[in-house]
C-alpha positions in Angstrom: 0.0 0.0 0.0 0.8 3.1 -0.5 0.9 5.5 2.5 3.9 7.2 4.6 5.0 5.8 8.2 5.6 9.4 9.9 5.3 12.8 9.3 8.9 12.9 8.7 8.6 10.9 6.1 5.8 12.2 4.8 7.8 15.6 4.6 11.1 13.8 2.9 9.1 12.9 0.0 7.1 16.7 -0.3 10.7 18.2 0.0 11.3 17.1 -3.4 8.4 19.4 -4.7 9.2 21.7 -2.5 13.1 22.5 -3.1 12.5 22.4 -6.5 9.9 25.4 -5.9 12.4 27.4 -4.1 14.8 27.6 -6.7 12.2 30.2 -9.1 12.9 33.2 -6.7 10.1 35.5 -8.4 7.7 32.8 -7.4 8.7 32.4 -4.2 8.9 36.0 -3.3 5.2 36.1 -4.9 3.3 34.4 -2.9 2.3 36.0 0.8 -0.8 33.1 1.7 -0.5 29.6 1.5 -3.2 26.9 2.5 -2.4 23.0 3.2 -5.1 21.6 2.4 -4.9 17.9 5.3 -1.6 20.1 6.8 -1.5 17.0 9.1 1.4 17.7 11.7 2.4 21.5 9.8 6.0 20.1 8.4 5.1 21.5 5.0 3.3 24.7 6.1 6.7 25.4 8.4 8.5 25.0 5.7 6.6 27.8 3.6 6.6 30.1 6.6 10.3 29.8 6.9 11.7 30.5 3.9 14.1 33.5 3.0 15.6 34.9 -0.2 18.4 33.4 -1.3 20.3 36.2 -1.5 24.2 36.8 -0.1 22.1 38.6 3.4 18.7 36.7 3.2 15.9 38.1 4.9 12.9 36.5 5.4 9.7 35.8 2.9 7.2 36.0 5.6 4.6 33.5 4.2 1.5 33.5 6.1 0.4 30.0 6.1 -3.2 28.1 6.8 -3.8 24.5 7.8 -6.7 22.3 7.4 -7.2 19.2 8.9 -10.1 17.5 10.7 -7.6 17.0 13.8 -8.5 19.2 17.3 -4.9 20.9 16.7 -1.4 21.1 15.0 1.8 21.3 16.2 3.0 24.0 14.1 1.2 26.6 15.0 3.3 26.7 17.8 6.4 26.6 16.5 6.1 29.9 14.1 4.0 33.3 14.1 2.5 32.6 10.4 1.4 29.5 10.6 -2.8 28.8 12.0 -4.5 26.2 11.7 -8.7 25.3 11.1 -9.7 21.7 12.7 -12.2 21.1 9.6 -13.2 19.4 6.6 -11.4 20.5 3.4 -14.8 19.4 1.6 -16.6 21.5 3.3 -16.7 25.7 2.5 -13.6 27.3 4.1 -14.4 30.8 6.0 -12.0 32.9 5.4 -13.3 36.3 5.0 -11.7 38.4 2.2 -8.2 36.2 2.6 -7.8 34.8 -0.9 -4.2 32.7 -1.1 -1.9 32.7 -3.7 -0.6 28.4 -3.1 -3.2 25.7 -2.1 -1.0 22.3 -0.9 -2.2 19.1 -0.7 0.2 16.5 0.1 -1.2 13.1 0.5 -4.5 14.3 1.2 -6.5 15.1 -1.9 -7.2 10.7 -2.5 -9.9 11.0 0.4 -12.2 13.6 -1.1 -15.7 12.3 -2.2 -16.7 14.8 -4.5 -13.8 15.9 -6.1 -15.4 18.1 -8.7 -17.1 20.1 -6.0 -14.1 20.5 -3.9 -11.8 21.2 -6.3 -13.9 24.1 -7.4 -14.7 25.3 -4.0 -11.0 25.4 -3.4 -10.8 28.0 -6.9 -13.2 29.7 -5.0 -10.6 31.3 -2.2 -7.7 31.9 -4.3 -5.6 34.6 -6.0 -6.3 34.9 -9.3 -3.2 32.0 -11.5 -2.9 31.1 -8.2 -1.0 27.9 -7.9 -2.5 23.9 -6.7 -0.1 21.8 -5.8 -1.6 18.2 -5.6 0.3 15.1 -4.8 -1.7 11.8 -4.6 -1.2 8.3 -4.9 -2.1 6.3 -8.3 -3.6 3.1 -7.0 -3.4 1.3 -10.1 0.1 -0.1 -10.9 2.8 -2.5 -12.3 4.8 -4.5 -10.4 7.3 -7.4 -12.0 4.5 -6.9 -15.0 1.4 -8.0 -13.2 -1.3 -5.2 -12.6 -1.8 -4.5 -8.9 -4.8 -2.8 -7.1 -4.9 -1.4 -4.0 -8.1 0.8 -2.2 -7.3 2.3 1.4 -9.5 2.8 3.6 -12.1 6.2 3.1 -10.5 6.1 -0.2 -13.3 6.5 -3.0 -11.5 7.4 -6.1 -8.6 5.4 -8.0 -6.8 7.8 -9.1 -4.4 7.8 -12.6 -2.5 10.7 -14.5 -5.9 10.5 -16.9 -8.3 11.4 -14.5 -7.0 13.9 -12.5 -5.7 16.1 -15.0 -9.5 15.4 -16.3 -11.2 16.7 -13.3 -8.6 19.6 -12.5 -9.6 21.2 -16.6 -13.1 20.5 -15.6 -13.1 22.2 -12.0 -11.4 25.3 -13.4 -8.1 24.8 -13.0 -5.6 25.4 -16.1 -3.3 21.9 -16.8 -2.1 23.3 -20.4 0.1 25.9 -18.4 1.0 23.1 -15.3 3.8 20.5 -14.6 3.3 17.1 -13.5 5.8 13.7 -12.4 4.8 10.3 -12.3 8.7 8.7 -11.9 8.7 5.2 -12.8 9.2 2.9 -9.2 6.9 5.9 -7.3 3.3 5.2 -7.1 2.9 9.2 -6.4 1.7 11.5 -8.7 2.0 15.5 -8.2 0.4 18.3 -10.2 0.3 21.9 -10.1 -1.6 23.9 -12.1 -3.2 27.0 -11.8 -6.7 29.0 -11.7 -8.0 29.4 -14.8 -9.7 32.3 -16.4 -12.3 29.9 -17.7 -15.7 28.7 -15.3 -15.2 25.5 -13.9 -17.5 23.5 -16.4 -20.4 20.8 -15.6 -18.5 17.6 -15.4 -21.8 15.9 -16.6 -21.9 18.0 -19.8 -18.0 18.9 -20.6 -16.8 16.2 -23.3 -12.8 16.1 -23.6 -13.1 18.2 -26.9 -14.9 20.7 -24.6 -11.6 21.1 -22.8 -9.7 20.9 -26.0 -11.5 24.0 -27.2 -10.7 25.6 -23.8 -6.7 25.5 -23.9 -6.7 24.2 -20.5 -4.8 20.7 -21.7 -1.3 20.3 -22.6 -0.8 19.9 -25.9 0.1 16.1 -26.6 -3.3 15.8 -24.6 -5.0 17.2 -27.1 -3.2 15.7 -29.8 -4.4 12.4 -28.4 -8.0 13.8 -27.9 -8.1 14.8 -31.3 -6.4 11.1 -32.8 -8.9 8.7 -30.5 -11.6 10.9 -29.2 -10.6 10.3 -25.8 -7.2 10.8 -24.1 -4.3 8.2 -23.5 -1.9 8.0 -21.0 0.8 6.2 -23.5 1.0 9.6 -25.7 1.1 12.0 -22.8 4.6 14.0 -22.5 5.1 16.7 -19.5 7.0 18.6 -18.5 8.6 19.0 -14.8 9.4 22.0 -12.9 13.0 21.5 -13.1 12.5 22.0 -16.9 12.5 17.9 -17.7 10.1 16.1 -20.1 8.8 12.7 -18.8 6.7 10.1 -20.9 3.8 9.3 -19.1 3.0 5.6 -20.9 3.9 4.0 -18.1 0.4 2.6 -16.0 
């Protein structure tokens, strides 16, 4: 199964994201409001809200940071002056006045949702406009010495695949042509980020892949594939990374 044994660990693997992030210093010295969406213990959220420029005398980025999580509290907010924390739901509609924030994180969270669509769009709802999602789940369908393998975790709902999230991110307003995602062979995680699009998230019962097509919110060998077999394939995909590589995405 898929799943980390600690928050430490759990923090090893978003450090790979995360690093890679901190290298683009207009980006980083962009964003003032982060939210982690299941913040669990705060590792990740401390990390935003500790950063500095990486200049010769670096001062500090001051990212205010917001945690949700359905636990009564988290660690973190002890531990640094921007970081607070909201024991609730991430499904459910997030109060947060006239706060709109610039990074939504979801670490090894987001395979738990049951309505994915709705969520996804309510999360649109309390950002920046091009704000940036950051998504990192695992894909529960896989190889392993070339038998397929299966696997459904507890209050787990969804199986999710390369495919079908970057289907329901397009759909729930969120902008995949402009976004990066990894899938490395031997790691059954799979991370996204893309951004708010300028486009309505669309009806998920009505939006046919062509639909998104005509939108621009799909990277381009998507819609080649769309276009060739009416429906889109894993096999043709190629994406690029934030660290400027291109990965083929045939592998299940």
């Amino acid at each position: 199964m898929t799943g980390f044994g600690s928050p430490e660990t759990s923090h090893v693997h978003s450090l790979r994201t995360l690093e890679t992030l901190y290298q683009f210093d207009d980006f980083m010295q962009s964003v003032e409001h982060v939210i982690d969406m299941g913040c669990g213990s705060g590792l990740d959220m401390l990390w935003w809200a500790t950063r500095t420029t990486r200049d010769a005398n670096p001062r500090p980025l001051n990212i205010r940071c917001l945690g949700i999580d359905l636990a009564e509290s988290c660690a973190a907010t002890s531990q640094h002056r921007y970081v607070s924390y909201m024991p609730q739901d991430f499904e459910q509609p997030i109060q947060v006045h006239k706060r709109r924030f610039d990074v939504i994180w979801c670490h090894d969270a987001f395979q738990y949702v049951q309505d994915p669509f709705r969520t996804l769009v309510q999360w649109s709802d309390i950002t920046t406009p091009g704000a940036m999602l950051v998504i990192t789940v695992p894909q529960t369908t896989n190889l392993h010495l070339n038998r397929e393998q299966f696997e459904q975790a507890d209050g787990c709902y969804w199986h999710w695949t390369l495919v079908n999230l970057m289907h329901v991110l397009a759909v729930s307003g969120w902008d995949c042509a402009a976004g990066f995602f990894q899938k490395l062979a031997g790691d059954p995680w799979i991370t996204a980020i893309v951004y708010r699009s300028e486009h309505a998230p669309r009806d998920p019962r009505r939006t046919r892949w062509y639909d998104l097509c005509d939108l621009g919110v799909l990277p381009e060998t998507a819609v080649k594939s769309i276009h060739r077999h009416g429906y889109l394939r894993q096999q043709d995909l190629v994406l690029p990374w934030i660290d400027k590589s291109l990965a083929c995405m045939g592998r299940p």
